[in-house]
RODO-2510 file (C-alpha; in nm, 4 decimals, decimal comma):
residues 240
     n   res          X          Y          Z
     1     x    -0,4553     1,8420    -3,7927
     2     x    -0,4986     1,5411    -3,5613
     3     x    -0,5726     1,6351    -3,1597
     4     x    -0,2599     1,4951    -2,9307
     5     x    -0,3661     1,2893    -2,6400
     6     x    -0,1928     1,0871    -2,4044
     7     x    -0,3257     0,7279    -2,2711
     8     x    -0,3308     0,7475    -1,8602
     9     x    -0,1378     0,4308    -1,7380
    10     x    -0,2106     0,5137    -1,4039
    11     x    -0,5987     0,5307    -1,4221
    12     x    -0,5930     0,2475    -1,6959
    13     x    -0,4670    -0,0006    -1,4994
    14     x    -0,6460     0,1213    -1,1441
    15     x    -0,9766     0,1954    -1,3252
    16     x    -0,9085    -0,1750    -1,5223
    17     x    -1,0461     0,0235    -1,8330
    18     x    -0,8209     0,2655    -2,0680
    19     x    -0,8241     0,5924    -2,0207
    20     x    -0,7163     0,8704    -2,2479
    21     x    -0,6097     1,2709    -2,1972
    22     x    -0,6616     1,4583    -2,4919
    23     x    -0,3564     1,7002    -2,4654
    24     x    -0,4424     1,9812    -2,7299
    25     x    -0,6167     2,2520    -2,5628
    26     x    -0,8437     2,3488    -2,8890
    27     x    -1,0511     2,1721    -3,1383
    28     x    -1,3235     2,2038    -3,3610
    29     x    -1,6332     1,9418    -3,3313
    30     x    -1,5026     1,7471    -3,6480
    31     x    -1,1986     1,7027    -3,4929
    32     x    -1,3111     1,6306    -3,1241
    33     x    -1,5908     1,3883    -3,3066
    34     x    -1,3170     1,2017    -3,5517
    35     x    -1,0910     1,1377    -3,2373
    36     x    -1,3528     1,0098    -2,9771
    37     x    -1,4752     0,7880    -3,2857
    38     x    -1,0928     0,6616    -3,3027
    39     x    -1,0438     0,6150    -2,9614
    40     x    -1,3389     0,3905    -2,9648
    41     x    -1,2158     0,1395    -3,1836
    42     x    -0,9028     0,1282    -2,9700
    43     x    -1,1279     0,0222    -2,6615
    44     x    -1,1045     0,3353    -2,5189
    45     x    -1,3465     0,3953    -2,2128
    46     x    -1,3410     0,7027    -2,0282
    47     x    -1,1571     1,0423    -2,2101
    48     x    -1,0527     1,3558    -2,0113
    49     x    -1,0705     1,7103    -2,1485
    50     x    -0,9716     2,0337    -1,9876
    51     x    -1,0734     2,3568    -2,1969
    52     x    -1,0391     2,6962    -2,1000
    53     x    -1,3486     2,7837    -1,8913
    54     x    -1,3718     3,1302    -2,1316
    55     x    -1,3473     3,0387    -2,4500
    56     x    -1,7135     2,9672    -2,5548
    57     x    -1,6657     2,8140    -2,8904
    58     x    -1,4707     2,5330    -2,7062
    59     x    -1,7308     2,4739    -2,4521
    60     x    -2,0185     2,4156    -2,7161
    61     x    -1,7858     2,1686    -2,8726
    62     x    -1,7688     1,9845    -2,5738
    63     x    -2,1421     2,0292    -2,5413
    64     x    -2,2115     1,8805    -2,8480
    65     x    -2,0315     1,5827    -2,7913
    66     x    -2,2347     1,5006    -2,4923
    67     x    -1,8772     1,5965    -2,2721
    68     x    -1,9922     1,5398    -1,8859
    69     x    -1,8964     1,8633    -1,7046
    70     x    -1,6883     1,7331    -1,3927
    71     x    -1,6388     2,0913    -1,2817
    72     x    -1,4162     2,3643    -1,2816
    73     x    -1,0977     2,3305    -1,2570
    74     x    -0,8798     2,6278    -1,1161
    75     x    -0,4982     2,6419    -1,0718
    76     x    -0,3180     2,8844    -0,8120
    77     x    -0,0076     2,9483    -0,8237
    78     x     0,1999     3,1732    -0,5274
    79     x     0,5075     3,3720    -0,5511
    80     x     0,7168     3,2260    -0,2345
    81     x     0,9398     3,4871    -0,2527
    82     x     0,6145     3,7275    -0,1550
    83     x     0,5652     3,5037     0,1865
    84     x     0,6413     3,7006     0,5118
    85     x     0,9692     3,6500     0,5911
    86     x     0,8632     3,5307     0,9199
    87     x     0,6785     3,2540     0,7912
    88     x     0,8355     3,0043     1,0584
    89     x     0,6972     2,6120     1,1331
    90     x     0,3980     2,5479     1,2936
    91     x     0,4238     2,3182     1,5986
    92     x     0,1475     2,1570     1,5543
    93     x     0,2195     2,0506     1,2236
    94     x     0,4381     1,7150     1,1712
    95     x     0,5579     1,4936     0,9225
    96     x     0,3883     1,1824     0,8898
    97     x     0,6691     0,9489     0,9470
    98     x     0,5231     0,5762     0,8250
    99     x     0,5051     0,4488     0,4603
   100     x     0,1308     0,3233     0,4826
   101     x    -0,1495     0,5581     0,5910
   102     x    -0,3342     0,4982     0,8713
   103     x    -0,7554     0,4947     0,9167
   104     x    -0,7391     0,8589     0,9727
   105     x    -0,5287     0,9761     0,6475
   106     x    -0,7414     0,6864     0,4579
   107     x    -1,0725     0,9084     0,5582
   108     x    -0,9284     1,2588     0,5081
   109     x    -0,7883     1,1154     0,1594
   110     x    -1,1398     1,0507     0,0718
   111     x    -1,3084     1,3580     0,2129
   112     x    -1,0636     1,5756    -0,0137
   113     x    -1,2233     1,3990    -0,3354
   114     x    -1,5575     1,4942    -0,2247
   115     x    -1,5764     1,8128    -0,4985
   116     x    -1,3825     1,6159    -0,7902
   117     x    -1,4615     1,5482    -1,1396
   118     x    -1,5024     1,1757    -1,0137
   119     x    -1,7485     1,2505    -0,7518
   120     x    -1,9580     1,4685    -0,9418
   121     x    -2,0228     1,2208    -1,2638
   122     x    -2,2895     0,9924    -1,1455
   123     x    -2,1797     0,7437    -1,4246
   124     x    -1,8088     0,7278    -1,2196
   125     x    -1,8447     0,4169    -1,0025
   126     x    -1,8413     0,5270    -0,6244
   127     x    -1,6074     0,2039    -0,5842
   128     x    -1,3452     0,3344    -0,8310
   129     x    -1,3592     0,6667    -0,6537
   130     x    -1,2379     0,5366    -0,3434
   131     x    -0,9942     0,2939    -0,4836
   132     x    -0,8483     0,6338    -0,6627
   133     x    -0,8104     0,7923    -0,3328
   134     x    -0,6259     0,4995    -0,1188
   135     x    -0,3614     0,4690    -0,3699
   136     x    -0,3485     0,8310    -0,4064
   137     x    -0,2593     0,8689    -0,0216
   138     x    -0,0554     0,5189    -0,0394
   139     x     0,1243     0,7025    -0,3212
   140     x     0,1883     0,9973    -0,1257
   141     x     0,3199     0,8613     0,2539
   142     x     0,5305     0,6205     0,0503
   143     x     0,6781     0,8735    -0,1722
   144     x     0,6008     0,7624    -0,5349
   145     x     0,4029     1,1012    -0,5345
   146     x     0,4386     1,3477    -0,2716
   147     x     0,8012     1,4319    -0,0832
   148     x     0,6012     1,4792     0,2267
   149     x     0,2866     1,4475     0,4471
   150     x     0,1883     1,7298     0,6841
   151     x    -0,0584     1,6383     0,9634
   152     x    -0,2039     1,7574     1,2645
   153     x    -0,3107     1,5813     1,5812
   154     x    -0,5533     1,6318     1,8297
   155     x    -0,4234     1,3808     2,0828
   156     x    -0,3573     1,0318     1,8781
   157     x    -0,6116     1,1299     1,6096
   158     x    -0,4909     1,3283     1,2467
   159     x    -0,7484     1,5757     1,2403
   160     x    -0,5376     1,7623     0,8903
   161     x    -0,3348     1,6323     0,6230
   162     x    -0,1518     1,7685     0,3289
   163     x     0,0992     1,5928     0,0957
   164     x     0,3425     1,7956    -0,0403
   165     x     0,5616     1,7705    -0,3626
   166     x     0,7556     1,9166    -0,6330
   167     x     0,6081     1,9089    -1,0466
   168     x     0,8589     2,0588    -1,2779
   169     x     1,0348     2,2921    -1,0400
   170     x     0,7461     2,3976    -0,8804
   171     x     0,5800     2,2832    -0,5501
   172     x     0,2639     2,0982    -0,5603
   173     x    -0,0080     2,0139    -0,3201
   174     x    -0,2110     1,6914    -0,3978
   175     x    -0,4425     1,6593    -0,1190
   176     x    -0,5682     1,8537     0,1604
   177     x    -0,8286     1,7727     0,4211
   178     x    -0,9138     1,8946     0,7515
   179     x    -1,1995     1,6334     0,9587
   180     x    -1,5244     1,8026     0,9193
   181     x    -1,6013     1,8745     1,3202
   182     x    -1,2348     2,0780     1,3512
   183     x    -1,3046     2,3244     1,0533
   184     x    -1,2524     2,6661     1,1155
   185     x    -0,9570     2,6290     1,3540
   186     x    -0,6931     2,7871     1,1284
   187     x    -0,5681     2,4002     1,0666
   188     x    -0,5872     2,3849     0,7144
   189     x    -0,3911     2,7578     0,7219
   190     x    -0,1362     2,6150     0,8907
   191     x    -0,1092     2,3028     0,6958
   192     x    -0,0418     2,5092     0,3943
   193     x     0,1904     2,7801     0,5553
   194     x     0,3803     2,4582     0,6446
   195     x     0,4038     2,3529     0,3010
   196     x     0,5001     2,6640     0,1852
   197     x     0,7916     2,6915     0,4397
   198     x     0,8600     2,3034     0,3405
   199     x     0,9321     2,4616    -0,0211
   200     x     1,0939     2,7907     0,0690
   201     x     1,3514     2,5998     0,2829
   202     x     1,4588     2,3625    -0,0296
   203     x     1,4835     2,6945    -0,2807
   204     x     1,1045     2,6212    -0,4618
   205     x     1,0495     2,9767    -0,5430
   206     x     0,6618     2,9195    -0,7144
   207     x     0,4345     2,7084    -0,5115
   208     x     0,1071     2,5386    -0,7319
   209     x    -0,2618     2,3830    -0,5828
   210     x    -0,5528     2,2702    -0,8690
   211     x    -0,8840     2,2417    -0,6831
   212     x    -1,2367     2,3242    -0,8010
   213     x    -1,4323     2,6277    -0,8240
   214     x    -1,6962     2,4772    -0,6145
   215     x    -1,4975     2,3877    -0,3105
   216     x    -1,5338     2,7552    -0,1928
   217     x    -1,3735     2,7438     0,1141
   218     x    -1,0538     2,5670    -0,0631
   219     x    -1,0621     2,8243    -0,2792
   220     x    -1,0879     3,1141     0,0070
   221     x    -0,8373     2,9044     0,2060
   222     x    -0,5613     2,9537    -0,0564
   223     x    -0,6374     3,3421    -0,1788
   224     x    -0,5856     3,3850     0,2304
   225     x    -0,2461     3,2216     0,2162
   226     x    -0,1312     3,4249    -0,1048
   227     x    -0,2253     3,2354    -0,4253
   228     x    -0,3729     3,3855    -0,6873
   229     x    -0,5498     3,2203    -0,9635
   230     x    -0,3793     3,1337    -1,3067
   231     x    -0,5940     2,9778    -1,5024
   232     x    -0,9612     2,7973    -1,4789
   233     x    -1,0771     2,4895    -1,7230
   234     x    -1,3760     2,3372    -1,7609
   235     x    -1,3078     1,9197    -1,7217
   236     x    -1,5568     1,7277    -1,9309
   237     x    -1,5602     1,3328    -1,9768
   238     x    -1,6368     1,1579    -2,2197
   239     x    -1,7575     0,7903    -2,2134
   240     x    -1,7089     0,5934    -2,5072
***
């Protein structure tokens, strides 16, 4: 049986190289080696692979086939209807109201890439990681893909940000980033209690964050506002 895969039109035409997501979530190393040899011929650059972080026969395939390990990738998922029913907005958290980011969201947009797949594979060029990022944040304030961006000031500065969304009737956070020297304030609580109010308020009853097992305060951050973890995959690359 042939693997499914989808080609990324979004990173193709940023990255100016194509870029493929193999869909099926198993594979033996005949059929994993018989695809990336396909793909090749079809000029093919850079493949993505999530596998399930416990199955151990996937992860030697991967091995085998030189996959880079990006990280791990874990999904949370939270119950809205479990919130406090007090949860109430937080008045230091607004809407960003412009359709082009600003310096500040530009830097936080970057600083929330710092533990991604793309940052941690030495052969991803550095200037393709921060192209990613602006039109990730472009994409959000101007709505192509994020409903909203939460900030939080400290005078005219955005010290926080986090976009906000809906994917297949659930929420979604993209990004979320809090400047380095006002950590440990509560802001990036806040920033998500707003986003979970954001969704409450328009009838989202599951909220969902991906971010990496190595980002441990991320990961603390959202157990502390409810989420609990519903799946982890390992993210490999594979350079053809």
């Amino acid at each position: 049986m042939s693997l499914e895969y989808t080609i990324l039109d979004f990173d193709s035409n940023l990255f100016e190289f194509k870029v493929v997501k193999i869909l099926s979530p198993r594979a033996s190393l005949k059929e994993l080696q018989l695809l990336l040899m396909q793909l090749a011929t079809q000029d093919v650059h850079l493949v993505y692979w999530a596998v399930d972080s416990g199955d151990a026969e996937l992860l030697l395939v991967a091995k085998q086939m030189q996959g880079f390990l990006g990280g791990q990738q874990v999904t949370y998922t939270v119950n809205l209807r479990d919130l406090p029913v007090t949860l109430s907005v937080l008045e230091d958290v607004k809407t960003y109201e412009y359709n082009e980011p600003n310096a500040d969201l530009e830097n936080l947009a970057v600083q929330a890439g710092n533990y991604s797949h793309f940052k941690a594979d030495p052969k991803f060029p550095s200037n393709l990681f921060f192209k990613l990022y602006m039109a990730w944040i472009n994409n959000s304030v101007n709505g192509k893909v994020a409903d909203v961006v939460l900030v939080t000031r400290r005078g005219d500065k955005i010290i926080g940000m986090i976009t906000v969304g809906r994917k297949n009737d659930c929420g979604d956070i993209g990004l979320l980033a809090v400047a380095s020297e006002y950590r440990g304030q509560n802001i990036g609580t806040n920033l998500v209690r707003s986003a979970q109010l954001y969704w409450r308020n328009r009838g989202i009853t599951v909220g969902r964050v991906v971010t990496q097992m190595a980002n441990k305060s991320a990961c603390r951050l959202y157990e502390n506002c409810g989420f609990k973890i519903a799946k982890i995959d390992n993210f490999y690359h594979f350079w053809l």
